[in-house]
C-alpha positions in Angstrom: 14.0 39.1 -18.5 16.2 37.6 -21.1 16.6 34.2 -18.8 12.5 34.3 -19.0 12.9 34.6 -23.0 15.2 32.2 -23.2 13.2 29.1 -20.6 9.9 30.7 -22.8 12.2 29.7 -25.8 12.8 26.5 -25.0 9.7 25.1 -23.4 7.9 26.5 -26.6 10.1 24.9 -29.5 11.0 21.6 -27.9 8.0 20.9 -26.1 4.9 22.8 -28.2 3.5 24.5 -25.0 2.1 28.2 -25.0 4.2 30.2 -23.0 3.4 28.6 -20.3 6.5 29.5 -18.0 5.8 33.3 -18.8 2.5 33.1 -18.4 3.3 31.8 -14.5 5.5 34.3 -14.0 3.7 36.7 -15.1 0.1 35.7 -13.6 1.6 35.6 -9.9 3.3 39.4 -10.3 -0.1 40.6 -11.5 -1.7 39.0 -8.0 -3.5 36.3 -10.2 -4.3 34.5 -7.1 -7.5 36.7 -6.5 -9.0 35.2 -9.7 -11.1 32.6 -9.0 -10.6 29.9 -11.7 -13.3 27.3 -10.4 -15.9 30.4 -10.1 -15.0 31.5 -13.4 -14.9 28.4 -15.1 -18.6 27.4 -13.6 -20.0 30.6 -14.7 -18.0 30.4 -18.2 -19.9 26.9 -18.1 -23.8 28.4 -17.0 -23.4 30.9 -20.6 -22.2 28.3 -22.8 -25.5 26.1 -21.6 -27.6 28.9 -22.7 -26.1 28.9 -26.1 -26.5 25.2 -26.0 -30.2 25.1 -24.7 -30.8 27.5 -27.6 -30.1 24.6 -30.2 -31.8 21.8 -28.4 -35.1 23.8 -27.4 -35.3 25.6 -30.7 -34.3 21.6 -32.7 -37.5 20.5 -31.2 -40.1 23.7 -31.8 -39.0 24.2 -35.5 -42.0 21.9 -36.5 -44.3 23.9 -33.8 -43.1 27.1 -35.2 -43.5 25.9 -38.9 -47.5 24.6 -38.0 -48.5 26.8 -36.0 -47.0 30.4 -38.5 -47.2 28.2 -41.6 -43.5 28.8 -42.3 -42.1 26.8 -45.3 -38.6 25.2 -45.0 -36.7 27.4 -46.4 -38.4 30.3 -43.8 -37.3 27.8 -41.3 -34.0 27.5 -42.6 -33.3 31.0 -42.8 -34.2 31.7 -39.3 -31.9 28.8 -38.1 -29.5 30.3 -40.0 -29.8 33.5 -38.2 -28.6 32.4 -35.0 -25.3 31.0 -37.0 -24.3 34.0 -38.8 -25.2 36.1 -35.6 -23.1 34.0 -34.0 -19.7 34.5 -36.3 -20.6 38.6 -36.5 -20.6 38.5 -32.6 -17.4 36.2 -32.5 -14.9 37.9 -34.6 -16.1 41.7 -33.5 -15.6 40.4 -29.7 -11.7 38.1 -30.6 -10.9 41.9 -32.1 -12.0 43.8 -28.9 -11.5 41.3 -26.5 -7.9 42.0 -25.6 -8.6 46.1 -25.3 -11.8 46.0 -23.3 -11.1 43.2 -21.4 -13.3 39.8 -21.3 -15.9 40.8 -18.5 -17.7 43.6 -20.6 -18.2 41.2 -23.2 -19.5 38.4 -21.1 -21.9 41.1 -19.7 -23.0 42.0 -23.2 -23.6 38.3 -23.7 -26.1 38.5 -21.3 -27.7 41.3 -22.7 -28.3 39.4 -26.1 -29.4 36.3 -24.5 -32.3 38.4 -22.6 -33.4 40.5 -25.5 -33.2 37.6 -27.8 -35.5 35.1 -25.0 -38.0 37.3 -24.6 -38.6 38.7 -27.9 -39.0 35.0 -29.0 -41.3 34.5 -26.4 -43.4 37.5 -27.7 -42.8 36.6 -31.8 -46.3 36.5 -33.6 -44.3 35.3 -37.1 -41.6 35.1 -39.1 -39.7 38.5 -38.7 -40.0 38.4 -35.2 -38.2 34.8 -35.1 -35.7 36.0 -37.3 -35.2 39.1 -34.8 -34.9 37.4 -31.5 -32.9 34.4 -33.0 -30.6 37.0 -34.2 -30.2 38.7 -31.0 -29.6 35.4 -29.9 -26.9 34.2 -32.0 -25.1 37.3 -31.1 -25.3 36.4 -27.3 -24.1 32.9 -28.3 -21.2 33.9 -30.5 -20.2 36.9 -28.1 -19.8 34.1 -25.0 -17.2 32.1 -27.4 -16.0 35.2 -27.6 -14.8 36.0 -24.5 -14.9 32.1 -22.7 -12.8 30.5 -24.9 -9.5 33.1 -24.6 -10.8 32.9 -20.9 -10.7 28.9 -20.3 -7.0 29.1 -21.8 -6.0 32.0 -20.2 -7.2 30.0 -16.8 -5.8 26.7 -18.1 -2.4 27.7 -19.9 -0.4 24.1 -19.4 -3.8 22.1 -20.1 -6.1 24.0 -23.2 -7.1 20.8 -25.3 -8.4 19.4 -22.0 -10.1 22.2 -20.8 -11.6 23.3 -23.5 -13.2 19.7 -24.0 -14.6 20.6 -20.6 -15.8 23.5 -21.2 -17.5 22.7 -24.2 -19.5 19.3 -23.4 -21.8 22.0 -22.0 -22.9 22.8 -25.5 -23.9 19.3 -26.1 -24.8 19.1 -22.4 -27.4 21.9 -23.1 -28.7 20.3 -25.8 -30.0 17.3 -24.4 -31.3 19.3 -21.8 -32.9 21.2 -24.2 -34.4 18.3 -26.1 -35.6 16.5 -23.2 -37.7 19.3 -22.0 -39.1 19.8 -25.2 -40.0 15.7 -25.5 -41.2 15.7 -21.8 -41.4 18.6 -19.8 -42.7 20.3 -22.4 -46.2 17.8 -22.5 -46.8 18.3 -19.2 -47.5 22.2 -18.5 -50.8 22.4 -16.5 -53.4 23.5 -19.1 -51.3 23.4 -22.2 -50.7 21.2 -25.2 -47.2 20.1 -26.5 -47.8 22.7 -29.5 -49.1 25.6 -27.6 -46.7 25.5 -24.6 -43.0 26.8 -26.4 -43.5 30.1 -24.6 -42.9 28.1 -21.2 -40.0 26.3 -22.8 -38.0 29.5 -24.2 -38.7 31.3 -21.0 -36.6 28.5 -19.1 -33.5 29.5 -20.6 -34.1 33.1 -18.8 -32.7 30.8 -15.0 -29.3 30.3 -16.6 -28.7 33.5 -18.4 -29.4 35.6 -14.9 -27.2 33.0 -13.1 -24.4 33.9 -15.3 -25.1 37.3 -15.7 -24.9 37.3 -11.6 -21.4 35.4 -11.3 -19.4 37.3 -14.2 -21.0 40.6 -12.6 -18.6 40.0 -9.5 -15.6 38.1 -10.4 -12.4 39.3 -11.4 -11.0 38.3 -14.7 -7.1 37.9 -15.5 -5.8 39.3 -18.8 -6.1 37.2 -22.1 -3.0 34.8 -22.5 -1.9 36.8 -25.7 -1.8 40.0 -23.5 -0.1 38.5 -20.8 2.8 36.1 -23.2 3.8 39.7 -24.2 2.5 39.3 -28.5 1.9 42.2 -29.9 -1.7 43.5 -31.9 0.7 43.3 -35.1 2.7 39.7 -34.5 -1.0 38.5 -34.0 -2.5 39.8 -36.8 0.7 38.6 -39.4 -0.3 35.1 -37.3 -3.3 34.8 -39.2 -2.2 34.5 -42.4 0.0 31.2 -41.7 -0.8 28.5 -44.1 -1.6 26.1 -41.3 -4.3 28.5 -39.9 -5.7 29.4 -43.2 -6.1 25.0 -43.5 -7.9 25.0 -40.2 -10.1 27.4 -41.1 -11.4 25.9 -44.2 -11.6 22.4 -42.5 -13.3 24.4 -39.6 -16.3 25.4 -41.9 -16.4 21.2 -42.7 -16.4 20.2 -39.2 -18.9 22.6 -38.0 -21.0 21.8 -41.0 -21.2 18.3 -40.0 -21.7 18.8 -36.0 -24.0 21.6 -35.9 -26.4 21.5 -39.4 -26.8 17.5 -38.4 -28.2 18.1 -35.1 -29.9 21.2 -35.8 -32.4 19.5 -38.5 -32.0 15.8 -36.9 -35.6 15.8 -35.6 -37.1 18.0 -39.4 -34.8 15.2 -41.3 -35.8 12.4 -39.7 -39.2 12.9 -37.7 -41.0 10.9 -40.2 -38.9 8.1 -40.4 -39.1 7.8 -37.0 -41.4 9.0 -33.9 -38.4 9.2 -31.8 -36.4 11.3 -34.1 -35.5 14.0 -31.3 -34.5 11.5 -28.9 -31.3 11.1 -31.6 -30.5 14.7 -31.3 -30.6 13.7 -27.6 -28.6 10.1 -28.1 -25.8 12.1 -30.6 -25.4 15.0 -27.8 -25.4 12.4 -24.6 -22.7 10.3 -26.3 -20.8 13.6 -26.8 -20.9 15.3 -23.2 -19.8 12.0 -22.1 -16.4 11.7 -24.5 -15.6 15.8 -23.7 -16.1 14.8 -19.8 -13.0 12.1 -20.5 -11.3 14.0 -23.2 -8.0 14.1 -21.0 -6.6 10.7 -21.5 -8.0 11.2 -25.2 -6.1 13.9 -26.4 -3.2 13.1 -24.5 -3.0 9.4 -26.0 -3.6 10.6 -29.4 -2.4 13.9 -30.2 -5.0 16.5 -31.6 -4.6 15.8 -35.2 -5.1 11.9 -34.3 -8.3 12.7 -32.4 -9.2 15.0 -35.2 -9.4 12.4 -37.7 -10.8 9.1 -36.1 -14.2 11.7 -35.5 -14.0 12.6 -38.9 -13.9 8.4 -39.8 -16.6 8.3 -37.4 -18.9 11.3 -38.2 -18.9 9.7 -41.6 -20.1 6.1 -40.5 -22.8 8.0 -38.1 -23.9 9.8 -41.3 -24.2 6.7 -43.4 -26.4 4.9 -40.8 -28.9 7.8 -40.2 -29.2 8.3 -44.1 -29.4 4.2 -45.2 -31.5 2.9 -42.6 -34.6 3.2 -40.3 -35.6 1.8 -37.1 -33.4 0.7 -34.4 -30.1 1.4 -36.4 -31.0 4.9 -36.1 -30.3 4.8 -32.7 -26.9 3.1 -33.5 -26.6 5.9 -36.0 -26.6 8.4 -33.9 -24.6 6.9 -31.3 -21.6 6.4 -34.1 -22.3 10.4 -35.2 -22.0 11.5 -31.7 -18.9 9.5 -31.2 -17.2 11.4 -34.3 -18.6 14.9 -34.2 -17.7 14.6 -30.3 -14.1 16.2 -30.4 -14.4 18.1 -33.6 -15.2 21.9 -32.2 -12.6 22.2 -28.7 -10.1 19.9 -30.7 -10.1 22.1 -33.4 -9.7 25.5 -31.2 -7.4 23.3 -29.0 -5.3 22.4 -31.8 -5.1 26.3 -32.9 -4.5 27.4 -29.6 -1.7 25.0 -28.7 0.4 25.6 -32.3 -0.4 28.7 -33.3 0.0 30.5 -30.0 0.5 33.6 -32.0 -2.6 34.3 -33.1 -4.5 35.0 -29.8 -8.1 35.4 -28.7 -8.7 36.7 -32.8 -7.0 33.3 -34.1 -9.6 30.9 -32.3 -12.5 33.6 -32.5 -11.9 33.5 -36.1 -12.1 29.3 -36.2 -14.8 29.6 -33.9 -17.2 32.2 -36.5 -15.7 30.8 -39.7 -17.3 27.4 -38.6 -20.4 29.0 -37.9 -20.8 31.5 -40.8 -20.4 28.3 -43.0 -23.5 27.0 -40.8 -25.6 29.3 -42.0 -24.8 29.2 -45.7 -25.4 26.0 -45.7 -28.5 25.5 -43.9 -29.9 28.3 -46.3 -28.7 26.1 -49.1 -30.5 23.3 -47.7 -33.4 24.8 -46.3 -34.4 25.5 -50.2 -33.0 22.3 -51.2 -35.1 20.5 -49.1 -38.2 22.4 -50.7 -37.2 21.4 -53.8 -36.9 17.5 -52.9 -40.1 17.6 -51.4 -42.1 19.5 -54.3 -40.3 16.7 -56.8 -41.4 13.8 -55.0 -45.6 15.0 -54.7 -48.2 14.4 -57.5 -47.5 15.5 -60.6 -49.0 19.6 -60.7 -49.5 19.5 -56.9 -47.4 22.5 -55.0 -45.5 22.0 -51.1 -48.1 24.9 -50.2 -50.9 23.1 -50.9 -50.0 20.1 -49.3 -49.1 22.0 -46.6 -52.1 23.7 -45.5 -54.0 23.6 -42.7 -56.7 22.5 -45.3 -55.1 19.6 -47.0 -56.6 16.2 -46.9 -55.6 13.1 -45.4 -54.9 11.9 -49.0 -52.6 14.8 -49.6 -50.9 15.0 -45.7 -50.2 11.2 -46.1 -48.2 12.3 -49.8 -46.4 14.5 -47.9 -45.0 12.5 -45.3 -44.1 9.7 -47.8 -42.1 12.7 -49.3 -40.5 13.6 -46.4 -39.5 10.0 -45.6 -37.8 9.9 -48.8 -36.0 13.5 -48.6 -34.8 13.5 -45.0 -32.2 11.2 -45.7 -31.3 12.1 -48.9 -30.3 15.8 -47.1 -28.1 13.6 -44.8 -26.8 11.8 -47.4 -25.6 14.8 -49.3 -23.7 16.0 -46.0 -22.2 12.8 -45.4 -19.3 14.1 -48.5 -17.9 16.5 -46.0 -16.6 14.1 -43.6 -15.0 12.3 -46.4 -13.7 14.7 -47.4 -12.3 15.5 -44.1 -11.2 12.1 -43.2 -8.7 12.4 -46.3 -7.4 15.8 -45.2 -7.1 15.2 -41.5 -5.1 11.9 -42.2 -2.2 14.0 -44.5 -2.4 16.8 -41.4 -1.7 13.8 -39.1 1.5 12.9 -41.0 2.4 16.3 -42.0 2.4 17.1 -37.9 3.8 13.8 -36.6 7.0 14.7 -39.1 7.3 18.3 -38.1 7.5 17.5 -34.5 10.3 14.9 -34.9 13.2 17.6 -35.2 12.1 18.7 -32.6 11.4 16.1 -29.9 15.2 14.7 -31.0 16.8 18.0 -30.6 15.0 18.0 -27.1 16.0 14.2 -26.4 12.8 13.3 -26.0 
């Protein structure tokens, strides 16, 4: 044992790695060869496309569900929200239990959510009912992070930034899933119209959530890498309050602000700037499956923290370009946005993972709902903002009810979508100051980690 401390020593100060060596050892005298990591990792892949497929179908009914229950925006922000702070209450419960009742009886619970929450949105008849299901939904969603991201780097010890990319282009994967059935699938149900047809759409995700269910049902699970490196409950908690996690997790509720409130409201933002607005959604998620796919040679090239700030550079342009012009550049917009926001959420659990070993399943659970809870605050926030902007750019005297109505003329729908032309960017606008912001922090971190590691690597010889 004290020849496996010292090698774990060694390999962790002068080359940054996780245990790795332990973790080897220790996997093959706990017979991890009967875990199935290519079964495991597909079926961690099926649940995160349910999350994902989540966003993109609900992105493109919010208008359907707002017309057809006359919901105002901030109604429609709040159950969006939903589904983000579900998502963070689901994540940090299940990084706490994780380790003590083991990843499969969470996955399994996942499942559970994600059937409640489909077919109670299928059966909603108004607003509490969405806010119910999208709940139960967001708990699904947040309780598969849970378990599948201390599951991916348990299964991948000597290669987490990598796999975790992997793992995760699902979520943008599902998305333009999601948005394409919406935009085409979704127009041609026998007997239906593209407004009255969301049932059919919502009840796809039901395929994917029984697969999964299926898979995790009879696979074996290993341990989670915290349990098996040997850290106790107490050395991970005292983890947390490191000044280098504490950063992450306030830059965590910026990068997550930027990703996931963009693409969320994309096609409410921008629909009346453009008729294609949720084909962005779907341009901004494409670009991103395709960068996690080759994230390898990425990460590897340019160290977390250098990845971590050329998407924030990026995010930033994207965000400019969708809020400053119309048309074609758009398209280019989104394509820039997708680039930048492509990295941002495995990177960011990646770099956690990878230097702050110490903190566990909790540590990246805790990134993982920060970023989320700050989701939902903020598209709360904007939900009423938005209101606001529209109300101040109508008639003088006229209310965003009225104009709203199923009973509003021509005259006065026309006045509103002038005022939602003018608003939609304005929102993005307002966003873009995050990634700033971020840009300017993630360039000091890049420094600040590039000089820590020097000791280091000379002490090595490397």
């Amino acid at each position: 044992m004290q020849i496996i401390f010292c090698t774990q020593r060694n390999e962790y100060d002068f080359k940054n790695s996780t245990f790795s060596f332990y973790n080897h050892l220790h996997y093959k005298s706990n017979d991890m060869q009967a875990v199935n990591k290519n079964q495991l990792f597909v079926a961690s892949c099926l649940a995160l496309l349910v999350t994902s497929l989540s966003f993109g179908i609900r992105a493109g009914l919010l208008d359907t569900w707002k017309h057809d229950y006359q919901l105002t925006q901030e109604q429609v922000g709040i159950i969006t929200s939903t589904a983000f702070w579900g998502f963070p209450l689901a994540i940090i419960i299940g990084g706490m239990v994780v380790d003590v009742i083991g990843m499969k009886k969470l996955l399994v619970g996942a499942g559970i959510f994600h059937l409640l929450g489909i077919i109670l949105t299928i059966t909603a008849t108004g607003f509490w009912s969405f806010f119910i299901s999208t709940l139960l939904i967001g708990l699904g969603n947040g309780t598969v992070e849970a378990a599948c991201n201390p599951l991916v780097a348990s299964l991948y010890p000597n290669n987490k930034t990598t796999k975790l990319n992997h793992f995760h282009l699902w979520f943008p994967g599902g998305i333009v899933i999601g948005t394409l059935i919406v935009r085409f699938i979704g127009q041609h149900v026998p007997g239906t119209s593209y407004l009255s047809n969301w049932q059919f759409l919502v009840g796809l995700m039901l395929i994917p959530t029984i697969l999964y269910l299926y898979f995790f049902g009879k696979l074996k699970f290993p341990v989670t890498e915290r349990v098996s490196s040997g850290v106790s409950s107490a050395e991970m908690y005292k983890s947390l309050l490191n000044p280098l996690f504490i950063l992450m997790i306030i830059l965590m509720f910026g990068t997550a602000i930027t990703e996931l409130f963009t693409g969320q409201w994309i096609d409410v933002l921008l629909k009346n700037v453009t008729e294609n607005a949720i084909l962005l959604l779907t341009i901004e998620t494409g670009v991103m499956v395709l960068g996690r796919a080759f994230a390898g040679p990425v990460v590897h090239r340019l160290s977390p923290t250098g990845v971590l700030l050329l998407s924030a550079i990026f995010a930033a342009l994207g965000l400019y370009l969708l809020g400053h012009t119309t048309g074609n550049m758009l398209f280019v917009g989104a394509l820039v946005f997708g680039i930048g926001v492509c990295y941002f959420w495995p990177t960011m659990l990646g770099f956690v993972s990878e230097n702050l070993p110490k903190t566990g399943a909790v540590g990246m659970n805790l990134l993982g709902g920060a970023g989320m809870f700050a989701v939902s605050i903020y598209m709360i926030f904007m939900g009423g903002y938005y209101d606001k902007l529209l109300a101040a750019k109508l008639p003088a005297g006229a209310t965003l009810a009225e104009y709203s109505a199923p009973t509003a003329t021509p005259e006065m729908a026309s006045a509103l979508n002038e005022a939602k032309k003018a608003a939609g960017p304005e929102i993005i606008n307002v966003t873009l100051i995050i990634p700033i912001i971020l840009t300017v922090v993630f360039l000091a971190l890049y420094f600040y980690m590039r000089n820590r590691k020097k000791p280091v690597l000379q002490a090595a010889g490397l």
